[in-house]
Biotite code that builds the C-alpha atoms (Angstrom):
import biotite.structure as struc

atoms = struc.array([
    struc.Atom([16.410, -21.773, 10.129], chain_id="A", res_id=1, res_name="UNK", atom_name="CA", element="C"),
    struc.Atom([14.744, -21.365, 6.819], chain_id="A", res_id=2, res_name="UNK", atom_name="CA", element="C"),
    struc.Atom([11.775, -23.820, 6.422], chain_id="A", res_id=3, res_name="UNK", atom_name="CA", element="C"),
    struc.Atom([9.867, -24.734, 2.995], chain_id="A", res_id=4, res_name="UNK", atom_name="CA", element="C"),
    struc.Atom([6.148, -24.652, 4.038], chain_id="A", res_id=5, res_name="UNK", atom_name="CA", element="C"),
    struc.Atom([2.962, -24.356, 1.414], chain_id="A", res_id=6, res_name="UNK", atom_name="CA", element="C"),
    struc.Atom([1.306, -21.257, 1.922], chain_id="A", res_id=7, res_name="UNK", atom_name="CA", element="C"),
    struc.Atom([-2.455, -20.622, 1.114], chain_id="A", res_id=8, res_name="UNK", atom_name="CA", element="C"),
    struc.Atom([-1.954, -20.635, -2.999], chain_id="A", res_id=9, res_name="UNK", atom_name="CA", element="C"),
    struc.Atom([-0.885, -23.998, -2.891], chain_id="A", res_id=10, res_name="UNK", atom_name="CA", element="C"),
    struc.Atom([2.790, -23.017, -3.917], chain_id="A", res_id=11, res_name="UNK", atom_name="CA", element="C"),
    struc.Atom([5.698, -23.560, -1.939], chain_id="A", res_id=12, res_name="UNK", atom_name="CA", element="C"),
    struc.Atom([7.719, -20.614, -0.800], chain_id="A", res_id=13, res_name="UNK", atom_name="CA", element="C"),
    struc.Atom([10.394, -20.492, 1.725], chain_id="A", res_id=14, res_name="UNK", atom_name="CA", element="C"),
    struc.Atom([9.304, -20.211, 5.456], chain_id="A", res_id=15, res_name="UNK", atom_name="CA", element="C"),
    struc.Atom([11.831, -18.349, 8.158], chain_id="A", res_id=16, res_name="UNK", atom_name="CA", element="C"),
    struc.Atom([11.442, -17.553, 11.725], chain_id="A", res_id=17, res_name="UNK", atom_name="CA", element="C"),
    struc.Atom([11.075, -13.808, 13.032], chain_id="A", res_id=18, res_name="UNK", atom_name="CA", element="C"),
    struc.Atom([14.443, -12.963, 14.836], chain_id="A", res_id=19, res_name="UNK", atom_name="CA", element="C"),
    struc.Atom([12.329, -11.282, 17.572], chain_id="A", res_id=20, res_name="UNK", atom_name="CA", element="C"),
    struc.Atom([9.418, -13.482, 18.414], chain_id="A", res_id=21, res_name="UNK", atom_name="CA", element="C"),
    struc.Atom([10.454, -16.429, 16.570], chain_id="A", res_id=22, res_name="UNK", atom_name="CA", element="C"),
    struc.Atom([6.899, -17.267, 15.073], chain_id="A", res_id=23, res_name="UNK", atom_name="CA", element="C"),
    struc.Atom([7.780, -18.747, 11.023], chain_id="A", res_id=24, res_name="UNK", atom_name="CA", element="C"),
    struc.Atom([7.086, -16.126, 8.590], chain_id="A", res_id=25, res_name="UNK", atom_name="CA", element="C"),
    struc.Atom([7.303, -16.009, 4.597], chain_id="A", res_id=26, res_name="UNK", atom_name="CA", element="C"),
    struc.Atom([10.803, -14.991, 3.649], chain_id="A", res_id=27, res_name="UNK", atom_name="CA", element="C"),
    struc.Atom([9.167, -12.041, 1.441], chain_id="A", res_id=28, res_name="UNK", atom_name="CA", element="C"),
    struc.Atom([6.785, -11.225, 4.454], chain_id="A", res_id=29, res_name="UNK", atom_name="CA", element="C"),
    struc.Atom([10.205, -10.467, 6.732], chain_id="A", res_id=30, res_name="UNK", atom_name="CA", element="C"),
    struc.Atom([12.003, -7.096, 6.583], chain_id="A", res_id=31, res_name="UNK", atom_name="CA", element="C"),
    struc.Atom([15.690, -6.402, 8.068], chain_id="A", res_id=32, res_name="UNK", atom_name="CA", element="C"),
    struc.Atom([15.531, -3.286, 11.260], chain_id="A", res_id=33, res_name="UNK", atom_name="CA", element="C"),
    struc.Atom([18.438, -3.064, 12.879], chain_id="A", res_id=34, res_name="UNK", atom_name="CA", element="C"),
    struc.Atom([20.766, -6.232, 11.850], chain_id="A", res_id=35, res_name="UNK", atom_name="CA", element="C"),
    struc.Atom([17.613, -8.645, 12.855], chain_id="A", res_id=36, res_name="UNK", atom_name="CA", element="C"),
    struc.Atom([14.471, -10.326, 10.215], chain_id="A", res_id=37, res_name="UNK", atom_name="CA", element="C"),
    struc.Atom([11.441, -9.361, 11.817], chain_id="A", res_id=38, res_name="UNK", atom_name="CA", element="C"),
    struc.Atom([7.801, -9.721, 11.321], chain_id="A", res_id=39, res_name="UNK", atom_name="CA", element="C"),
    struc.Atom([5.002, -7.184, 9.909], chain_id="A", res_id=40, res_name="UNK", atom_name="CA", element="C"),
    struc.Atom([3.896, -7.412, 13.623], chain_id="A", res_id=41, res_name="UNK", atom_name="CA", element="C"),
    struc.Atom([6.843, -7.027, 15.293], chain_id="A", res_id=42, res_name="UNK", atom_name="CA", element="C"),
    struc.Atom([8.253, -4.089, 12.810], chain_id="A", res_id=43, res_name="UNK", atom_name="CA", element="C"),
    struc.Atom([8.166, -1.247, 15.216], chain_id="A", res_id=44, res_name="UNK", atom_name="CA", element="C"),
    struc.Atom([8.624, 2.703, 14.416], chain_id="A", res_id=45, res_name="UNK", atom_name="CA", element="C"),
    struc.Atom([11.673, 2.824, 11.503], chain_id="A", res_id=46, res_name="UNK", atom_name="CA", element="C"),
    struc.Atom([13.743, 5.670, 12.338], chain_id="A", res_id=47, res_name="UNK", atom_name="CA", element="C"),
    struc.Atom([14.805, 8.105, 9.816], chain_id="A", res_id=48, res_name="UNK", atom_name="CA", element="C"),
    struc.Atom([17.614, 6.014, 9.106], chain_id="A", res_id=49, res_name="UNK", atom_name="CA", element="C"),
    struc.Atom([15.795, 2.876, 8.548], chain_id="A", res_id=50, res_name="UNK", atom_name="CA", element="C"),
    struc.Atom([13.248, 4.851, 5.708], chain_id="A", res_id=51, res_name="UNK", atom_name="CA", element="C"),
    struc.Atom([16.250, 6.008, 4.111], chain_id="A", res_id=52, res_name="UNK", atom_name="CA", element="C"),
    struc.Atom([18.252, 2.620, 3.751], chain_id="A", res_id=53, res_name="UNK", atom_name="CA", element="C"),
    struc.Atom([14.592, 1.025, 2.747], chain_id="A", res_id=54, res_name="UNK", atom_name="CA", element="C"),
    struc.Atom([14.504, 4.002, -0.165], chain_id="A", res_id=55, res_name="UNK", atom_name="CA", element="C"),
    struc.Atom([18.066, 3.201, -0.953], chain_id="A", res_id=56, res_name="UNK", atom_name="CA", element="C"),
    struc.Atom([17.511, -0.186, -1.513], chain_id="A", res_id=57, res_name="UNK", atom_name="CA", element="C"),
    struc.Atom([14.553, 0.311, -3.448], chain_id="A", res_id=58, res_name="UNK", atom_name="CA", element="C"),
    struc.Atom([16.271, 2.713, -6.050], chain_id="A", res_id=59, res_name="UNK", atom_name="CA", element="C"),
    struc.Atom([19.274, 0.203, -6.370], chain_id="A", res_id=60, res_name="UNK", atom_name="CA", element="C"),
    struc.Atom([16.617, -2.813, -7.104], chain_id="A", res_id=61, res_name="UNK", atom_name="CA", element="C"),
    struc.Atom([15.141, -0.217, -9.788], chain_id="A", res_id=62, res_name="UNK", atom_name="CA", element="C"),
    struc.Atom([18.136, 0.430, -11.605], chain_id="A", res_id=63, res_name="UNK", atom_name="CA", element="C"),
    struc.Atom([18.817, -3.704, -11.499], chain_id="A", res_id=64, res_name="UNK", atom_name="CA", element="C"),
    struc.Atom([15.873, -3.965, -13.304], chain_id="A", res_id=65, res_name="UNK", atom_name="CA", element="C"),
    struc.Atom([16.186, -1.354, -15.517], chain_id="A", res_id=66, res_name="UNK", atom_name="CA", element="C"),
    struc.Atom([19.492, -2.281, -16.596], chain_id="A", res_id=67, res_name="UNK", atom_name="CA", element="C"),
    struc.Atom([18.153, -6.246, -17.133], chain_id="A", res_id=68, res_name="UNK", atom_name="CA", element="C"),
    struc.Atom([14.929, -5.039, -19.429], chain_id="A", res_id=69, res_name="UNK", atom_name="CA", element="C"),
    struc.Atom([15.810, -4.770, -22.922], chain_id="A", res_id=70, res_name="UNK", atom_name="CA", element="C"),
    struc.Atom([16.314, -1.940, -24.672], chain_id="A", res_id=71, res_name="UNK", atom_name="CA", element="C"),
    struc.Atom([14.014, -0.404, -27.382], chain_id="A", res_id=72, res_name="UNK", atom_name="CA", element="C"),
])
């Protein structure tokens, strides 16, 4: 369940729960291994495939931007 809680900056930023050992979590702190949102602390070992779908969606978030900027 997604929560809004303040964090230390004194903004607001949404707050979910780690799929593994449900402690709350910034959204933006939580990363997707194997179907589940889990934790810096409970992100184990990626396996070759999770580096490549990371890199994936890194290049596809690249091109978003790059196709948003505007052009010279």
């Amino acid at each position: 369940m997604t929560k809004w809680r303040p964090n230390n900056k004194i903004t607001f930023s949404k707050w979910q729960d780690c799929e593994r050992c449900g402690l709350p979590w910034p959204l933006k702190a939580l990363r997707r291994q194997r179907g589940l949102l889990v934790c810096p602390e409970c992100w184990d070992n990626p396996s070759h495939e999770d580096h490549m779908k990371e890199r994936v969606n890194e290049l596809r978030h690249v091109e978003k931007s790059s196709e948003t900027e505007p052009g010279e």
